[in-house]
DODO-997410 format. One record per residue (C-alpha): residue in three letters; x, y, z. Coordinates in steps of 0.05 Angstrom, whole numbers, plus 5000, padded with zeros to 4 digits. Layout:
REM DODO-997410
ALAXYZ ...
//
This chain:
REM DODO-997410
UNK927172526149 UNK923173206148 UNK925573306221 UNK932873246202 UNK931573676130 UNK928274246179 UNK934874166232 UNK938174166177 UNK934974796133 UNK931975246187 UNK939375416217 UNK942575576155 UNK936676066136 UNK936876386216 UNK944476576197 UNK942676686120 UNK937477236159 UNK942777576208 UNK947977536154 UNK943978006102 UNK942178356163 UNK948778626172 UNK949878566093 UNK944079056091 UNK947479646141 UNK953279596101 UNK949279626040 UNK944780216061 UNK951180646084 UNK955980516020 UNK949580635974 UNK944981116002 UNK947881496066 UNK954681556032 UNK952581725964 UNK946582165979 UNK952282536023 UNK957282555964 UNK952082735909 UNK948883385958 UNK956183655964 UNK957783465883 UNK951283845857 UNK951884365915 UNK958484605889 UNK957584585810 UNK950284945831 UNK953385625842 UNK954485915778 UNK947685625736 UNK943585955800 UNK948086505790 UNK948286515717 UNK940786245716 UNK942585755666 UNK938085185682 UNK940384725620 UNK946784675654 UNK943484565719 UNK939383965690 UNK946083685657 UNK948783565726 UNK941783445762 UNK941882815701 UNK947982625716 UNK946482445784 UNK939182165761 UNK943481565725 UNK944581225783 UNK938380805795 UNK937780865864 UNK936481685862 UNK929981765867 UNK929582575860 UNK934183185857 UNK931483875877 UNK934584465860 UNK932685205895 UNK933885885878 UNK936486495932 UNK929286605937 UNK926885865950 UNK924285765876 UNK923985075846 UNK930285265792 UNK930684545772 UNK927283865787 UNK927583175762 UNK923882645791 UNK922781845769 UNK916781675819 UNK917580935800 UNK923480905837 UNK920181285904 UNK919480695960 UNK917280686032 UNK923080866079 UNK927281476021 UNK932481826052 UNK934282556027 UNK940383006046 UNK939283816033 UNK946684256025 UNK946085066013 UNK949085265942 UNK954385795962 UNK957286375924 UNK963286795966 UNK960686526022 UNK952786826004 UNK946886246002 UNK944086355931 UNK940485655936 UNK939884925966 UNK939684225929 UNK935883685961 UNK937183005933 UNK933182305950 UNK935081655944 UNK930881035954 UNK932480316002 UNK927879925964 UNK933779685908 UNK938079495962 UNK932079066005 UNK929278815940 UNK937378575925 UNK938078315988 UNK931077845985 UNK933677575923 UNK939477365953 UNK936277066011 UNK930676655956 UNK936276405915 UNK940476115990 UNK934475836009 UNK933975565937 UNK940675235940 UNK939674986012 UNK933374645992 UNK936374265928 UNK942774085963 UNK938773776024 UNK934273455967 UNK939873195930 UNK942672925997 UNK936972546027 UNK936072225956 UNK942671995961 UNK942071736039 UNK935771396017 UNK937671025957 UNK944170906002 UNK939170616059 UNK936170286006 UNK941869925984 UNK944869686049 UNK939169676091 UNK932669496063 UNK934169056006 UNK938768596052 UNK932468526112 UNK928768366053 UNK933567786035 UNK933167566107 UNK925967586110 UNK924867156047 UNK930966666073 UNK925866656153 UNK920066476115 UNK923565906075 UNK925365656143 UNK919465686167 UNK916365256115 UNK922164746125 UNK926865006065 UNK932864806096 UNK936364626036 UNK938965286005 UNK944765646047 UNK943666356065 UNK951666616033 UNK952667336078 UNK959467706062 UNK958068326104 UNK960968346176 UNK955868936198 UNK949968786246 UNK946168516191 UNK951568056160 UNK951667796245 UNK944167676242 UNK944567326174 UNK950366816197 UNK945366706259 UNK939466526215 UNK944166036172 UNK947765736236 UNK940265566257 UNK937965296195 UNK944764946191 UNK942764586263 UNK934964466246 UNK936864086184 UNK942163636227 UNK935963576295 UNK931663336224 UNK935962906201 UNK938262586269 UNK930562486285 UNK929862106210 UNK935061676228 UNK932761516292 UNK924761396268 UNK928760976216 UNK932260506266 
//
C-alpha cells in the first residue's frame, strides 16, 4: 500500500516542482523585473522638478507611493551631485537574492540625479512554497481518503468472504456436513465457495453410502 501511495504521490509532487518552477520565472518577471523596470522610469521622470526644485516632501510622496507595494524593498533617490536627496527603506522586507534597477533623473536632457529602486524575490518564493505545501497537502488527503476507501472496499469483498470460507473448511473438517455453504457471487471466490460446497455435498453422500453399507 505505501509503495503504491509513494507511485502514486512522488510523481504528482516531481510535476507540482517543475510546474512552480516555471510558475516562478513568470512570477519573478511580471513582479520584480517588470515592475522594478516600470517603477525606475515612473520615479525617474516625476524626479526632475523636486531635485530641481529641492522639494524633498514631494520627492518622498512619490518615493511612498512606490514603497506600498510590498515587494519594494528600497527606493534611493540622488542629487546632480550624488547626495542621498531622499531614501526610504523597510529592511524587513530585504531577502537574499534583491534585485535593483538605477535610471538618471533628466532635466533638458542634463543628469541632475539617479533613483535606484530594490525589490525583493523572497514574497514570490515564500508564495510559491505555500503553494507547493498546500498540493502536497491535498495530494496526501486525497490518496488517504482513497486507500481508506480501497481497504474498507477489500475489506468488504475480500477478507470478510475468505473468512466465511475458512469458518465453512473448518466445519468440514470436523465433519459438519450438514449446513450448506449459500454463495451468490460468480467472482473467483464465489468459484472456490461452490467447490467447497460441491465437496461437502459429495463427502456427506461417500458418508452416507458407507452407513448404509456397514448397515447391511
Amino acid at each position: 500500500i505505501l509503495g503504491v501511495a509513494y507511485g502514486i504521490l512522488l510523481p504528482a509532487l516531481i510535476l507540482g516542482y517543475f510546474l512552480a518552477q516555471n510558475r516562478y520565472e513568470r512570477e519573478l518577471d511580471l513582479r520584480v523585473n517588470k515592475a522594478k523596470s516600470q517603477y525606475a522610469e515612473m520615479l525617474s521622470s516625476a524626479m526632475a522638478i523636486p531635485i530641481w526644485n529641492l522639494d524633498k516632501d514631494v520627492a518622498n510622496q512619490f518615493v511612498q507611493a512606490v514603497m506600498r507595494n510590498p515587494e519594494v524593498v528600497r527606493v534611493t533617490v540622488e542629487d546632480e551631485s550624488k547626495k542621498q536627496f531622499v531614501l526610504s527603506e523597510i529592511a524587513g522586507r530585504r531577502g537574499a537574492n534583491d534585485q535593483s534597477e538605477a535610471r538618471s533623473v533628466l532635466l533638458d536632457g542634463k543628469v541632475i540625479g539617479k533613483v535606484t529602486v530594490e525589490l525583493t524575490t523572497g514574497r514570490i518564493k515564500q508564495d510559491l512554497i505555500d503553494d507547493f505545501l498546500k498540493l502536497g497537502g491535498a495530494l496526501l488527503a486525497q490518496v488517504l481518503i482513497s486507500f481508506t476507501l480501497i481497504l474498507l472496499l477489500f475489506e468488504r469483498r475480500i477478507v470478510h468472504p475468505l473468512q466465511r470460507l475458512l469458518l465453512a473448511t473448518v466445519d468440514l473438517a470436523r465433519g459438519k456436513l450438514d449446513q450448506p455453504l449459500s454463495w451468490q457471487r460468480q467472482d473467483e471466490i464465489g468459484h472456490l465457495a461452490q467447490g467447497l460446497d460441491k465437496m461437502r455435498q459429495d463427502l456427506g453422500a461417500l458418508i452416507a453410502e458407507r452407513d448404509g453399507k456397514n448397515a447391511a
